[in-house]
N, CA, C and O atoms as a Maestro MAE file, in Angstrom:
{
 s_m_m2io_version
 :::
 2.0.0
}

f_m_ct {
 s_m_title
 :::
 protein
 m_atom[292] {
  # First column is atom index #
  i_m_mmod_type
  r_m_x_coord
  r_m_y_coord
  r_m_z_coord
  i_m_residue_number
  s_m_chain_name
  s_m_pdb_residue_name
  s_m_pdb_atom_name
  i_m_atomic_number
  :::
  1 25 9.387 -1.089 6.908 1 A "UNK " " N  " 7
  2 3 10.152 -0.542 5.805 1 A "UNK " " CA " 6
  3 2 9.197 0.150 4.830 1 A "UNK " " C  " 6
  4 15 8.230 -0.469 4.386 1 A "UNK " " O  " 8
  5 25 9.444 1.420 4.486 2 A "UNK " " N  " 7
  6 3 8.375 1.771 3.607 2 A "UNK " " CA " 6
  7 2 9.367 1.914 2.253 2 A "UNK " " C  " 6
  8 15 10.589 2.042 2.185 2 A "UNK " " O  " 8
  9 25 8.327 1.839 1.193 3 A "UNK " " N  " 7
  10 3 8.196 1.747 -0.252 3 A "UNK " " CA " 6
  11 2 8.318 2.790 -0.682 3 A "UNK " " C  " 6
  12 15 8.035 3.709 0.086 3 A "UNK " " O  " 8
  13 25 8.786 3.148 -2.081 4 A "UNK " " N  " 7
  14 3 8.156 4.559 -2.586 4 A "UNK " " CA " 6
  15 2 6.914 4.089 -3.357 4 A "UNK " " C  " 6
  16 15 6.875 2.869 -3.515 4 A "UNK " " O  " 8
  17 25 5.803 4.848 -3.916 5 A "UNK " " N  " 7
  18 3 4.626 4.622 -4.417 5 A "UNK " " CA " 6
  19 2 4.925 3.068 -5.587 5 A "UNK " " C  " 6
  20 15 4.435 1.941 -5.650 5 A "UNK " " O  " 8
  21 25 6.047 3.873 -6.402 6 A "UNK " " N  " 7
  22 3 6.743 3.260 -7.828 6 A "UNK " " CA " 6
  23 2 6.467 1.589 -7.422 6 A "UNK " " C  " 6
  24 15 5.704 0.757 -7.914 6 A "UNK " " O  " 8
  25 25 7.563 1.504 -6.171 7 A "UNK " " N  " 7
  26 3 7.393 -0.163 -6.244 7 A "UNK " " CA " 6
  27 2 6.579 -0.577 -5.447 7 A "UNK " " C  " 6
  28 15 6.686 -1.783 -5.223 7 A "UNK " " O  " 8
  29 25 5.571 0.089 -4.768 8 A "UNK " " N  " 7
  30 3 4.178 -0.767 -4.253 8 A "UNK " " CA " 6
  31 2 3.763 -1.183 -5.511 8 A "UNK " " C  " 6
  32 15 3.655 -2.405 -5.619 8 A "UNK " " O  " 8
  33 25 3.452 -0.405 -6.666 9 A "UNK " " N  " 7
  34 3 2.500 -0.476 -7.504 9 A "UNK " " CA " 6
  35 2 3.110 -1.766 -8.645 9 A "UNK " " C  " 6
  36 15 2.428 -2.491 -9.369 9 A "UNK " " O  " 8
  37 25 4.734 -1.730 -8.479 10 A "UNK " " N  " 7
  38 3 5.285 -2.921 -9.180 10 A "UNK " " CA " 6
  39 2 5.181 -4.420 -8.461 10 A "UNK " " C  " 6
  40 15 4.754 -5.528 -8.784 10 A "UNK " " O  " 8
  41 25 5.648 -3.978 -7.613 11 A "UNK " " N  " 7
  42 3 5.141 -5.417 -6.409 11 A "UNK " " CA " 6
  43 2 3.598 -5.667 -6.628 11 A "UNK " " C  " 6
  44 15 3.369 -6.769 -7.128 11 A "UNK " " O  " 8
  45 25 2.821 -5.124 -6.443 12 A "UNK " " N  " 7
  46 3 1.281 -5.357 -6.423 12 A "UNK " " CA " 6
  47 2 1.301 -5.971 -7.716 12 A "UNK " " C  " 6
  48 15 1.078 -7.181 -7.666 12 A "UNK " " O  " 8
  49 25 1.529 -5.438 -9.018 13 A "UNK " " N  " 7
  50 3 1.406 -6.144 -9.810 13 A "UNK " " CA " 6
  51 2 2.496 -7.389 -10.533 13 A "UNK " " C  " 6
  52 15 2.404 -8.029 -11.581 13 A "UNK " " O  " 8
  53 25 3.369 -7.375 -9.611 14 A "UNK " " N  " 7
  54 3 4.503 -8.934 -9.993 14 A "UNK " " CA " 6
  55 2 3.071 -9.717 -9.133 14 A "UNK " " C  " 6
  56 15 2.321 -10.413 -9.818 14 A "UNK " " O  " 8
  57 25 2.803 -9.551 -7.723 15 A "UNK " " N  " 7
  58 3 1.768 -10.288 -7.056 15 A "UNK " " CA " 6
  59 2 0.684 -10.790 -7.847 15 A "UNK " " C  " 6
  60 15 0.637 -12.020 -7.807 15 A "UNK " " O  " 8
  61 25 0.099 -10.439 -8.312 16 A "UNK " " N  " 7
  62 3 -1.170 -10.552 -9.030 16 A "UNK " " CA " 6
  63 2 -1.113 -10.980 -9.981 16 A "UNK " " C  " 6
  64 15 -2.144 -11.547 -10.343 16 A "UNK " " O  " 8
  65 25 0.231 -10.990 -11.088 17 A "UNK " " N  " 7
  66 3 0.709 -11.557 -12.374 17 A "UNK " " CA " 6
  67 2 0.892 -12.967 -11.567 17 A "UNK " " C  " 6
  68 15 0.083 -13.812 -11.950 17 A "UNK " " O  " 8
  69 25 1.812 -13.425 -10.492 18 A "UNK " " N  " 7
  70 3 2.515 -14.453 -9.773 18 A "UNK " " CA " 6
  71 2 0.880 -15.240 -9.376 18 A "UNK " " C  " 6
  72 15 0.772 -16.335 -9.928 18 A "UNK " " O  " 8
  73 25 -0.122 -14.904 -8.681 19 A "UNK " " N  " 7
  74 3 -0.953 -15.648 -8.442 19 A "UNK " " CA " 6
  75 2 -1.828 -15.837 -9.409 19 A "UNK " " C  " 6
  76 15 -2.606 -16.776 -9.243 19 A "UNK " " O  " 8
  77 25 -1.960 -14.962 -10.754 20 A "UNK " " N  " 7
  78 3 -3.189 -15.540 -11.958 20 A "UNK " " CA " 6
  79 2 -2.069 -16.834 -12.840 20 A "UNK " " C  " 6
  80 15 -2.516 -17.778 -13.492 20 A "UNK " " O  " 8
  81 25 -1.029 -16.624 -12.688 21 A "UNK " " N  " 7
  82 3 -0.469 -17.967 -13.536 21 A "UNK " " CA " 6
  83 2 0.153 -18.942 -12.705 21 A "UNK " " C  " 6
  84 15 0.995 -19.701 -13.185 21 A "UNK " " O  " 8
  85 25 -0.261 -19.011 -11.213 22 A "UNK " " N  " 7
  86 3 -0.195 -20.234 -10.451 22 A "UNK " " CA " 6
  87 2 -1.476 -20.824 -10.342 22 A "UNK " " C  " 6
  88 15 -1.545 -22.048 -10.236 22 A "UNK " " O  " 8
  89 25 -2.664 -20.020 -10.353 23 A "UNK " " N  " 7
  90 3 -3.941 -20.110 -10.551 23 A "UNK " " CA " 6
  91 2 -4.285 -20.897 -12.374 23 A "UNK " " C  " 6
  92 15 -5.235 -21.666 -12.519 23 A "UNK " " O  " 8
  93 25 -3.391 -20.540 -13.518 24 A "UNK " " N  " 7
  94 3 -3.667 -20.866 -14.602 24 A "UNK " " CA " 6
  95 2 -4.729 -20.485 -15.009 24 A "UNK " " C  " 6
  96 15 -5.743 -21.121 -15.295 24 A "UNK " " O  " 8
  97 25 -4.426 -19.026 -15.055 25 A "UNK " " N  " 7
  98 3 -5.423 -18.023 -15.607 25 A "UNK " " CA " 6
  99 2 -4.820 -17.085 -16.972 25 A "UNK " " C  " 6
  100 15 -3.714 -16.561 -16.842 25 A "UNK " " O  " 8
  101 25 -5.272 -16.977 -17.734 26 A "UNK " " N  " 7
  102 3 -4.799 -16.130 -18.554 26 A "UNK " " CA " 6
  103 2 -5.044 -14.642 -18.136 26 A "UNK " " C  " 6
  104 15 -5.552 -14.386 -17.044 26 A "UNK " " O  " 8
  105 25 -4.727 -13.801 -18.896 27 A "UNK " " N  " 7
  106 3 -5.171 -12.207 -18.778 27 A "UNK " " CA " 6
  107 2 -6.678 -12.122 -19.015 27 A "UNK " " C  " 6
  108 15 -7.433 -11.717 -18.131 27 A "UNK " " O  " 8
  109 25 -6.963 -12.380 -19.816 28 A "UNK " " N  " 7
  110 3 -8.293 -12.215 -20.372 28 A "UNK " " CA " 6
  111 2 -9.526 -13.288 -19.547 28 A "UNK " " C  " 6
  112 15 -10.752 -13.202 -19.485 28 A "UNK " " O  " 8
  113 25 -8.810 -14.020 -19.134 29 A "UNK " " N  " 7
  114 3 -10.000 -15.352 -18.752 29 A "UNK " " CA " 6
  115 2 -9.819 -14.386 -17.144 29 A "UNK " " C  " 6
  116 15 -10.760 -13.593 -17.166 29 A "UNK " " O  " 8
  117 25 -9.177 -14.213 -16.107 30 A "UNK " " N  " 7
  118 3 -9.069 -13.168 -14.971 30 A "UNK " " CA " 6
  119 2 -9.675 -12.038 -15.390 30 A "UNK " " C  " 6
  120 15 -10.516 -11.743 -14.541 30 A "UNK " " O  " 8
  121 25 -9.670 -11.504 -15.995 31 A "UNK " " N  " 7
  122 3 -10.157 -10.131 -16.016 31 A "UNK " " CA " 6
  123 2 -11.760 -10.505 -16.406 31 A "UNK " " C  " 6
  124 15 -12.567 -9.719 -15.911 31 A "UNK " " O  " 8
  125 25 -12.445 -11.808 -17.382 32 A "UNK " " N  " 7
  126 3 -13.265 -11.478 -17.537 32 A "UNK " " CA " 6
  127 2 -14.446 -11.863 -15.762 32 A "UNK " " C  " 6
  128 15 -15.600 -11.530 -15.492 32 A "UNK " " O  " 8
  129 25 -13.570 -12.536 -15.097 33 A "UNK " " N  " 7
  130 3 -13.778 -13.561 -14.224 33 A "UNK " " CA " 6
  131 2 -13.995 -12.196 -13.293 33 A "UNK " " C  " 6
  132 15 -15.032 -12.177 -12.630 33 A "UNK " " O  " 8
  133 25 -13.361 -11.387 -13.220 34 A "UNK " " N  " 7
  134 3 -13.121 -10.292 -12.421 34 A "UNK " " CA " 6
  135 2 -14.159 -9.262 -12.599 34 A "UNK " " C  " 6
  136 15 -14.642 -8.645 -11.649 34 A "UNK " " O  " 8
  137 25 -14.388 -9.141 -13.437 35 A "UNK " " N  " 7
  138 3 -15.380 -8.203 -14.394 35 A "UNK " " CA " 6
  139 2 -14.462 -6.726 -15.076 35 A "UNK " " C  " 6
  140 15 -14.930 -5.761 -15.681 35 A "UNK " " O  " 8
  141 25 -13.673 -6.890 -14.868 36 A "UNK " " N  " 7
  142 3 -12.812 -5.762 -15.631 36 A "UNK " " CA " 6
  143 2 -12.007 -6.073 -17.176 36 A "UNK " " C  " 6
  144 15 -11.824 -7.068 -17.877 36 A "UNK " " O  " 8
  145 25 -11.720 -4.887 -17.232 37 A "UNK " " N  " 7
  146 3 -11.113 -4.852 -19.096 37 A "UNK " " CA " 6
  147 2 -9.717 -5.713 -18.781 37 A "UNK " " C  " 6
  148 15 -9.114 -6.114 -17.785 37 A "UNK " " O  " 8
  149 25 -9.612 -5.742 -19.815 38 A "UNK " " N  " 7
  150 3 -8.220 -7.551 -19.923 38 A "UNK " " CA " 6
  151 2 -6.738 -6.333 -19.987 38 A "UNK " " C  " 6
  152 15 -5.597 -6.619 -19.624 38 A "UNK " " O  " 8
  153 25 -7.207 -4.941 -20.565 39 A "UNK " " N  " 7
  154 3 -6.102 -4.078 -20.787 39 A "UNK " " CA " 6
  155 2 -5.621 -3.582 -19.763 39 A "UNK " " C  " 6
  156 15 -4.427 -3.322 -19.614 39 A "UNK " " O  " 8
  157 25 -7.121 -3.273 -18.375 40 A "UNK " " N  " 7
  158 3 -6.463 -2.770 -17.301 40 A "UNK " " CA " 6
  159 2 -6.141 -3.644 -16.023 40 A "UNK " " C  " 6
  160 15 -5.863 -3.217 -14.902 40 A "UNK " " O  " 8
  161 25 -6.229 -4.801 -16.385 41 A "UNK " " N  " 7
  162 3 -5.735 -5.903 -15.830 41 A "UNK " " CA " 6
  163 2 -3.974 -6.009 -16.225 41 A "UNK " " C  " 6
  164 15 -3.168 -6.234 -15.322 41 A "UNK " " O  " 8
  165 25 -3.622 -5.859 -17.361 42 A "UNK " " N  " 7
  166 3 -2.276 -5.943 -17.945 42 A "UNK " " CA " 6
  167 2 -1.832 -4.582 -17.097 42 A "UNK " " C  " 6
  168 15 -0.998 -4.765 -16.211 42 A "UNK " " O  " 8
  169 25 -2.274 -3.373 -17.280 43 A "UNK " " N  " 7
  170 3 -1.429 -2.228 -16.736 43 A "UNK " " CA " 6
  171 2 -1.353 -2.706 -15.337 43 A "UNK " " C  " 6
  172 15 -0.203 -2.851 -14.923 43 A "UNK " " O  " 8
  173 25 -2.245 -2.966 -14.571 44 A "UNK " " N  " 7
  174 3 -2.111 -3.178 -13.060 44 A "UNK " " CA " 6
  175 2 -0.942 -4.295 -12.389 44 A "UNK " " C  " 6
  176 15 -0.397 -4.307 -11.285 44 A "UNK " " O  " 8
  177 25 -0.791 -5.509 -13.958 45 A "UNK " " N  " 7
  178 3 0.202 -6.239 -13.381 45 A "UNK " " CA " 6
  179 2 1.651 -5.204 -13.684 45 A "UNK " " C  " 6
  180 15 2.530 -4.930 -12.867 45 A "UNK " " O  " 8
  181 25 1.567 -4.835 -14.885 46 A "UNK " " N  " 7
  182 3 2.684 -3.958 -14.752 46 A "UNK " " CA " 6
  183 2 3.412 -2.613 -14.552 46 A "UNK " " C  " 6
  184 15 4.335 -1.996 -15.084 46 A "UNK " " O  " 8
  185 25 2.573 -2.462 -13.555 47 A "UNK " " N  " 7
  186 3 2.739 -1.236 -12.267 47 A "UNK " " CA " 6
  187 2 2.316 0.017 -13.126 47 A "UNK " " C  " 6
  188 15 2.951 1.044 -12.887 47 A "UNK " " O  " 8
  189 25 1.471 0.071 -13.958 48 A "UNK " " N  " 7
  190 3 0.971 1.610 -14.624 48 A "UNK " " CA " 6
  191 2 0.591 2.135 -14.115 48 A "UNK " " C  " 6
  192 15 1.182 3.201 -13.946 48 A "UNK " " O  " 8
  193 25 -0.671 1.947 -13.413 49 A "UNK " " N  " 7
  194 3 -1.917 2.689 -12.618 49 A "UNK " " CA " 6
  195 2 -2.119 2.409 -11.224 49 A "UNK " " C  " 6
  196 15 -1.750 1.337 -10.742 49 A "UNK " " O  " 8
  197 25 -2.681 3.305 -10.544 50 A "UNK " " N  " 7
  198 3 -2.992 3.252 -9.378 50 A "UNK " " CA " 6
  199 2 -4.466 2.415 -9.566 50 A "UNK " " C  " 6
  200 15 -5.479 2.989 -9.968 50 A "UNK " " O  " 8
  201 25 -4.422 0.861 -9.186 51 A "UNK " " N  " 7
  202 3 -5.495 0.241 -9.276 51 A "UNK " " CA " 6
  203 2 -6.755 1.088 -7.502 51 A "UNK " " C  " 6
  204 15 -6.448 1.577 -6.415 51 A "UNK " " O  " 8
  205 25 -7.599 0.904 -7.953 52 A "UNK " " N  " 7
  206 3 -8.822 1.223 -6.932 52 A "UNK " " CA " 6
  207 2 -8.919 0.128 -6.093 52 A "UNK " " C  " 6
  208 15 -8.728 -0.939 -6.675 52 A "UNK " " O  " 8
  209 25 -9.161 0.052 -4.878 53 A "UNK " " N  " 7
  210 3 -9.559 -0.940 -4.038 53 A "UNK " " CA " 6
  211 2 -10.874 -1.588 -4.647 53 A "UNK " " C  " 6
  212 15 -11.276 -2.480 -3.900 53 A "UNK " " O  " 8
  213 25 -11.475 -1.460 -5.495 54 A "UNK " " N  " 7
  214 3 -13.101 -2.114 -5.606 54 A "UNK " " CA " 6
  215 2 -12.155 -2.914 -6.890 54 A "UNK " " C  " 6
  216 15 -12.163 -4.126 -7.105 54 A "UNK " " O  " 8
  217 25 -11.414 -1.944 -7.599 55 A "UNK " " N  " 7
  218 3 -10.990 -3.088 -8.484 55 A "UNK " " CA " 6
  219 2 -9.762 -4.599 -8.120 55 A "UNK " " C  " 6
  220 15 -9.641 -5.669 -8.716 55 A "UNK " " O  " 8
  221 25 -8.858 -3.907 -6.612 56 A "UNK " " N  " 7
  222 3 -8.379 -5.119 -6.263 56 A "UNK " " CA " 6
  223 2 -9.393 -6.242 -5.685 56 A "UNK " " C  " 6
  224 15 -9.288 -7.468 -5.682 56 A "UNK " " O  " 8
  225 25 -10.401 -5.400 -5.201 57 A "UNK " " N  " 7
  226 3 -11.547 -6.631 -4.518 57 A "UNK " " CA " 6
  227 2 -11.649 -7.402 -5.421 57 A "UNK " " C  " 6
  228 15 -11.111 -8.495 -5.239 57 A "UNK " " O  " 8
  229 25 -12.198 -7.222 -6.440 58 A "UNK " " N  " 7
  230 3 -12.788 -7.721 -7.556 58 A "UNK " " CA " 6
  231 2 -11.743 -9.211 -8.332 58 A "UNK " " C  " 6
  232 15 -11.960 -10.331 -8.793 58 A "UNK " " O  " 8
  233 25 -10.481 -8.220 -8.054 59 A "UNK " " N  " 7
  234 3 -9.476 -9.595 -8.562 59 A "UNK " " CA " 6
  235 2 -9.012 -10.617 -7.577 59 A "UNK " " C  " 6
  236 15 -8.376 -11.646 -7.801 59 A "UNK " " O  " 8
  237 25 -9.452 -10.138 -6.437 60 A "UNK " " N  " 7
  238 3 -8.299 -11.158 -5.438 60 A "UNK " " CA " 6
  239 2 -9.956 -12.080 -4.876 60 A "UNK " " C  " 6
  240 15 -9.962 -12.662 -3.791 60 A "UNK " " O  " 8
  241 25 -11.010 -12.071 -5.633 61 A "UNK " " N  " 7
  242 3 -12.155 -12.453 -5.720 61 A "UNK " " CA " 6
  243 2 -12.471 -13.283 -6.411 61 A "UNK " " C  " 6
  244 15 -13.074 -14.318 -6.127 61 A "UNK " " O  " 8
  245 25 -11.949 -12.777 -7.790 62 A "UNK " " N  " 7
  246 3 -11.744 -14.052 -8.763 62 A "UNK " " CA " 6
  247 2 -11.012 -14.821 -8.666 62 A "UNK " " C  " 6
  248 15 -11.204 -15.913 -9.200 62 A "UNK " " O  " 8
  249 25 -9.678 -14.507 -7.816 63 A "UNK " " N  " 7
  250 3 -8.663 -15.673 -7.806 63 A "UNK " " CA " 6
  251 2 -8.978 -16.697 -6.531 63 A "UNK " " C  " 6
  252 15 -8.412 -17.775 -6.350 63 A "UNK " " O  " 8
  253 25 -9.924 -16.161 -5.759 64 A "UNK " " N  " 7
  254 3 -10.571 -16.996 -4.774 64 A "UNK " " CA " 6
  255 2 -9.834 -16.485 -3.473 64 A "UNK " " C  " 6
  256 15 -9.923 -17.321 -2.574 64 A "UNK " " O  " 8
  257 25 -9.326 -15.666 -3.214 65 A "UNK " " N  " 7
  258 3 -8.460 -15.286 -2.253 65 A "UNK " " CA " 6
  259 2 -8.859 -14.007 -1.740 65 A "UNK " " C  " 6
  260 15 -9.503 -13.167 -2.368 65 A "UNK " " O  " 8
  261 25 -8.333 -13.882 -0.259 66 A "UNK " " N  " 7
  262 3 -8.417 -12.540 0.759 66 A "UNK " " CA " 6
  263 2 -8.093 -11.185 0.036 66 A "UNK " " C  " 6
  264 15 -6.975 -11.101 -0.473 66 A "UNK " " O  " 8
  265 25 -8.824 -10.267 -0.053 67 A "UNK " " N  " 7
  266 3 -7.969 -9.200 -0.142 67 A "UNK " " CA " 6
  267 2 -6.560 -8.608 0.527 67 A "UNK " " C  " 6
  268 15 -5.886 -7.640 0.176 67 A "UNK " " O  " 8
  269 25 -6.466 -9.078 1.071 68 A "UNK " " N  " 7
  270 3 -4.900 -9.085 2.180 68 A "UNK " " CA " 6
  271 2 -4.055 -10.126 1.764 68 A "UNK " " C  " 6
  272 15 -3.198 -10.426 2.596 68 A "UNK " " O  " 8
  273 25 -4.050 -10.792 0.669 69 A "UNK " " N  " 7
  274 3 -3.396 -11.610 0.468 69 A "UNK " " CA " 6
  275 2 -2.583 -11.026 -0.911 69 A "UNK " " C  " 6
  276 15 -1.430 -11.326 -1.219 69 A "UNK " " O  " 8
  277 25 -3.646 -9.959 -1.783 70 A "UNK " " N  " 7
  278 3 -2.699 -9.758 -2.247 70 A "UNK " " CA " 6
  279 2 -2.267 -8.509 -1.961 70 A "UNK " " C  " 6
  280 15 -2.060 -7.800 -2.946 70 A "UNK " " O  " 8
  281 25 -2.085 -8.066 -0.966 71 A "UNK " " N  " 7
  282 3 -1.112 -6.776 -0.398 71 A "UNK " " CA " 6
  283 2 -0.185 -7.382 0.371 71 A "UNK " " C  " 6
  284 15 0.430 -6.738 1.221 71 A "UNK " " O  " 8
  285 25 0.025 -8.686 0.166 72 A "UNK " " N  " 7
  286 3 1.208 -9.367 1.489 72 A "UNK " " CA " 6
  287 2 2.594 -9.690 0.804 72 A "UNK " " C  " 6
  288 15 3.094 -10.806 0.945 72 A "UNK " " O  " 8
  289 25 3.167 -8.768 0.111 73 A "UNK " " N  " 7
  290 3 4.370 -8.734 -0.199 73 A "UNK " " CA " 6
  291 2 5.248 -8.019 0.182 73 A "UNK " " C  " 6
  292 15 6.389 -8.154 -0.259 73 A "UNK " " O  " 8
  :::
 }
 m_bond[291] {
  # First column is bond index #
  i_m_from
  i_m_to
  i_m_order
  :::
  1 1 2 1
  2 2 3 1
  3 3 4 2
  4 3 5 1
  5 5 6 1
  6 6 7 1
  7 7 8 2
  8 7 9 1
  9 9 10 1
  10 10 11 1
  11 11 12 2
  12 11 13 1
  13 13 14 1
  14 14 15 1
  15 15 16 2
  16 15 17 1
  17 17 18 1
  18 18 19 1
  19 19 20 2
  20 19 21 1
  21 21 22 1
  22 22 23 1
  23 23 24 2
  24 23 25 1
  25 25 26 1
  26 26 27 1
  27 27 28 2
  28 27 29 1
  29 29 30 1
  30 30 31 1
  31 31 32 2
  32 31 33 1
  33 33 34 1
  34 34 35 1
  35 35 36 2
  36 35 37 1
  37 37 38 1
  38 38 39 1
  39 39 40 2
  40 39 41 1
  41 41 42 1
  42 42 43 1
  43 43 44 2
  44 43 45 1
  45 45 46 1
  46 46 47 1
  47 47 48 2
  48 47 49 1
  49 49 50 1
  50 50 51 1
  51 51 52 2
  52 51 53 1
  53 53 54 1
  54 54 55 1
  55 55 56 2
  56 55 57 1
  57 57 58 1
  58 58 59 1
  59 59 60 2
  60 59 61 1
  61 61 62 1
  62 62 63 1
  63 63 64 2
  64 63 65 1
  65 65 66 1
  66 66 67 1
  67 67 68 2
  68 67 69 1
  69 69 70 1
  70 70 71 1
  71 71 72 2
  72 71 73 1
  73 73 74 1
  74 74 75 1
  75 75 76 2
  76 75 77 1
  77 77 78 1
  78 78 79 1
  79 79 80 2
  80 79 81 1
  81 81 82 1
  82 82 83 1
  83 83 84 2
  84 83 85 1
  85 85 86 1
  86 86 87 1
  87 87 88 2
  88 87 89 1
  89 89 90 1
  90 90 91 1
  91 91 92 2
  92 91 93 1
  93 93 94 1
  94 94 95 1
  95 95 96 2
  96 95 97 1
  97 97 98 1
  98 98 99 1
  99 99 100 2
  100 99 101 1
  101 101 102 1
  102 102 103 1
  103 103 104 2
  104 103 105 1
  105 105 106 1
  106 106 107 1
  107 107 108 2
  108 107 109 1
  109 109 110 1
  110 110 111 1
  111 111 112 2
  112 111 113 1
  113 113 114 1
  114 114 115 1
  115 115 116 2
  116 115 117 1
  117 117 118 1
  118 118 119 1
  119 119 120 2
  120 119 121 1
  121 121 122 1
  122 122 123 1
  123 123 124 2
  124 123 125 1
  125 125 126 1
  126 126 127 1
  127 127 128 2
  128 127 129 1
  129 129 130 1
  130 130 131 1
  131 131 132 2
  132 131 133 1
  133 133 134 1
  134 134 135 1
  135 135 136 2
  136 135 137 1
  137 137 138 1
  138 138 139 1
  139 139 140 2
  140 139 141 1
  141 141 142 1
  142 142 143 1
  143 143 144 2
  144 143 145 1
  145 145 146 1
  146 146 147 1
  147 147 148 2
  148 147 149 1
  149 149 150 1
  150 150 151 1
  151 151 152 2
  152 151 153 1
  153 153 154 1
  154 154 155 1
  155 155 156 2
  156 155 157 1
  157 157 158 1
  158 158 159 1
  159 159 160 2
  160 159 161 1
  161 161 162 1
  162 162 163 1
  163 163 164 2
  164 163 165 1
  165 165 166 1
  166 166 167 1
  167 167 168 2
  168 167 169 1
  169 169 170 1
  170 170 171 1
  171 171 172 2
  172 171 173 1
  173 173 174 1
  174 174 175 1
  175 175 176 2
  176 175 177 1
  177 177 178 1
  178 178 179 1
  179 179 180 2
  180 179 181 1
  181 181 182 1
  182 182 183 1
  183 183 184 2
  184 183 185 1
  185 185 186 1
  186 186 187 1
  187 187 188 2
  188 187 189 1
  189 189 190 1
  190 190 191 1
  191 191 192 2
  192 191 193 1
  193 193 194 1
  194 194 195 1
  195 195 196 2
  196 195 197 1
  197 197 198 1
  198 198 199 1
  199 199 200 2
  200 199 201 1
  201 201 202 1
  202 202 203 1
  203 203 204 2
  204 203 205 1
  205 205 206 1
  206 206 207 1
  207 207 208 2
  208 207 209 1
  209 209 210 1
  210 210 211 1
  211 211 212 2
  212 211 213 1
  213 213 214 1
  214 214 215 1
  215 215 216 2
  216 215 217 1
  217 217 218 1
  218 218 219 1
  219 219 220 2
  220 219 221 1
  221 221 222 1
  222 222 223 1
  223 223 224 2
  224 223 225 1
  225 225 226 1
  226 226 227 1
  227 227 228 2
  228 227 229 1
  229 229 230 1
  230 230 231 1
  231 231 232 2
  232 231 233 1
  233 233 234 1
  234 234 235 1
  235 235 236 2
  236 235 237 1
  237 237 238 1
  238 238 239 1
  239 239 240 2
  240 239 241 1
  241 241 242 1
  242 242 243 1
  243 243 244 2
  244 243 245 1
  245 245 246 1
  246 246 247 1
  247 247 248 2
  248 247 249 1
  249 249 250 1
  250 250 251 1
  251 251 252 2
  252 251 253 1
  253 253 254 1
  254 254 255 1
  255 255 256 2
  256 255 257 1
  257 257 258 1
  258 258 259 1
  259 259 260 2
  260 259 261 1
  261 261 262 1
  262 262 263 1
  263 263 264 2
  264 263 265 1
  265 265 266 1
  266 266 267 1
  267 267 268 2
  268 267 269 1
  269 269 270 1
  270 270 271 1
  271 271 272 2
  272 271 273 1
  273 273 274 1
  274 274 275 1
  275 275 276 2
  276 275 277 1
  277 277 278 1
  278 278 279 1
  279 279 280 2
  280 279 281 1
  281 281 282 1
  282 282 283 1
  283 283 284 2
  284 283 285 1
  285 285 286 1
  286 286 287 1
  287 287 288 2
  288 287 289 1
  289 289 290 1
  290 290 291 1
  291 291 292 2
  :::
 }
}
């Protein structure tokens, strides 16, 4: 089934919102964990930007998890 861009980028970020507060992470404590800004951590959960693959590495890194784990929605 394909997506339009719109809700990959909303799904990706319900995903990533859904695993930093099952994780019990705040915005800011993830992002710093991640090494990225706490602001573009917020846009990415809520589908603004086209996040970069170095920057999903980076988060699904801090959360201790596969990169394929969080594209599995």
């Amino acid at each position: 089934m394909s997506i339009s861009e719109e809700e990959f980028k909303i799904r990706l970020g319900k995903k990533i919102e859904d695993l930093r507060t099952s994780t019990d992470f705040g915005v800011r404590e993830l992002a710093l964990k991640a090494d990225i800004e706490h602001h573009q951590l917020i846009n990415i959960q809520k589908g603004r930007v086209d996040a970069r693959i170095c920057t999903l590495k980076k988060i699904a890194d801090a959360l201790g998890i596969e990169l394929k784990v969080l594209l599995d929605f």
